[in-house]
C-alpha positions as CSV (number, residue, x, y, z in Angstrom):
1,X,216.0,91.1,194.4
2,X,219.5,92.7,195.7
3,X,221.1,91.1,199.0
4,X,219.1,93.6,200.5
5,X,215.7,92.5,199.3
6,X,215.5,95.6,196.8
7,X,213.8,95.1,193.3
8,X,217.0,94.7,190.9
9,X,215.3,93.9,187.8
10,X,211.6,93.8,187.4
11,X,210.9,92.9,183.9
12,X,207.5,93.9,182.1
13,X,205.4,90.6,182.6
14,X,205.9,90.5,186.3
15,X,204.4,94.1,186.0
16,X,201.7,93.6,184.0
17,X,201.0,90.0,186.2
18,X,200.5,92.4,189.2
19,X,199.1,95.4,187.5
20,X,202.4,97.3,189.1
21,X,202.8,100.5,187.8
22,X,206.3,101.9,186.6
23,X,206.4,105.0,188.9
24,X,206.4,102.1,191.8
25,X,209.1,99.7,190.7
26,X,211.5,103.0,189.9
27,X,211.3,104.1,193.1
28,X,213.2,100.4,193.7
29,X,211.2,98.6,196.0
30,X,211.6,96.2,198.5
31,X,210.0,93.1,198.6
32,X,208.2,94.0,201.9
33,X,207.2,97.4,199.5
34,X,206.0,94.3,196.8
35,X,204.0,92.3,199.3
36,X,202.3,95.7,200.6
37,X,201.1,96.6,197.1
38,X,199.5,93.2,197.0
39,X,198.0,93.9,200.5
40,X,194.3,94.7,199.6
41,X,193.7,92.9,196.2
42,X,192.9,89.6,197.4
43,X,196.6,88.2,196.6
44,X,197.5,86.6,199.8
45,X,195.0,84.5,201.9
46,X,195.9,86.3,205.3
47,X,193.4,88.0,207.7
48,X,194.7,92.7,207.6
49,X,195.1,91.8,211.4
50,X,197.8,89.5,210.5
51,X,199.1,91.0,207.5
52,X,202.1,92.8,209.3
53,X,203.1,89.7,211.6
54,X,203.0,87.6,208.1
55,X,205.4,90.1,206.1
56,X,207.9,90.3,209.0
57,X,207.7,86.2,209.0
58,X,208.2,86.5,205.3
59,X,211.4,88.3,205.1
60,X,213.0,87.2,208.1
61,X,212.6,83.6,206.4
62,X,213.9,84.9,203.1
63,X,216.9,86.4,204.5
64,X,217.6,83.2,206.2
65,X,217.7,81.3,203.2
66,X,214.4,79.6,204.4
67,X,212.0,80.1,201.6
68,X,209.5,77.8,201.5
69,X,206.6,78.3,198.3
70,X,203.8,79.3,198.9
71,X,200.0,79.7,196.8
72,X,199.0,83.0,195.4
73,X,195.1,83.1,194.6
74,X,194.6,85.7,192.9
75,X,191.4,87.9,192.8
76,X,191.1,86.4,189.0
77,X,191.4,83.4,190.2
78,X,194.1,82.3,188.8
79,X,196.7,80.2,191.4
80,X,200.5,80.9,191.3
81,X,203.0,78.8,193.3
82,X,206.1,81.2,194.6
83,X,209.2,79.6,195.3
84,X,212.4,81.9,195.9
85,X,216.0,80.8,195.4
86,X,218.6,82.4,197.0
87,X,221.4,83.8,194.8
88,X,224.7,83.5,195.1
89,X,225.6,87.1,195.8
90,X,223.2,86.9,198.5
91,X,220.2,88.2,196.3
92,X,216.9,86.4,196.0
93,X,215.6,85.2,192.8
């Protein structure tokens, strides 16, 4: 991610690890745009009523510098642990 949280360089496993098309990550996303995709597959363990309140949490964490990890489960089951670093061009990584 750019310093303003757009998709700089999504490389072809992170696409095919959340079935992202192309199209989508040309359009240069942000990573409110990312979590959004992942909204209805199962992804994130967050009630829809909360879904918004959670993504604004999110970024406004991220762009303090604040990024704690969290779990993925994934509707595969499979369990990812995302941890961002900030960059030092202000990007997140």
């Amino acid at each position: 991610m750019g310093p303003d949280l757009r998709a700089r360089v999504v490389n072809r496993a992170f696409r095919q690890m959340w079935r992202i098309p192309d199209a989508f990550i040309a359009a240069g996303p942000t990573m409110a745009d990312l979590m959004n995709y992942n909204r209805h597959t199962g992804l994130y363990n967050v009630p829809e009523t909360e879904f918004d309140d959670f993504i604004t949490r999110r970024m406004e964490a991220i762009q303090a510098g604040d990024i704690a990890p969290i779990e993925m489960h994934r509707a595969d089951g499979k369990i990812l642990r995302y941890a961002g670093v900030v960059l030092p061009d202000g990007g997140v990584c």
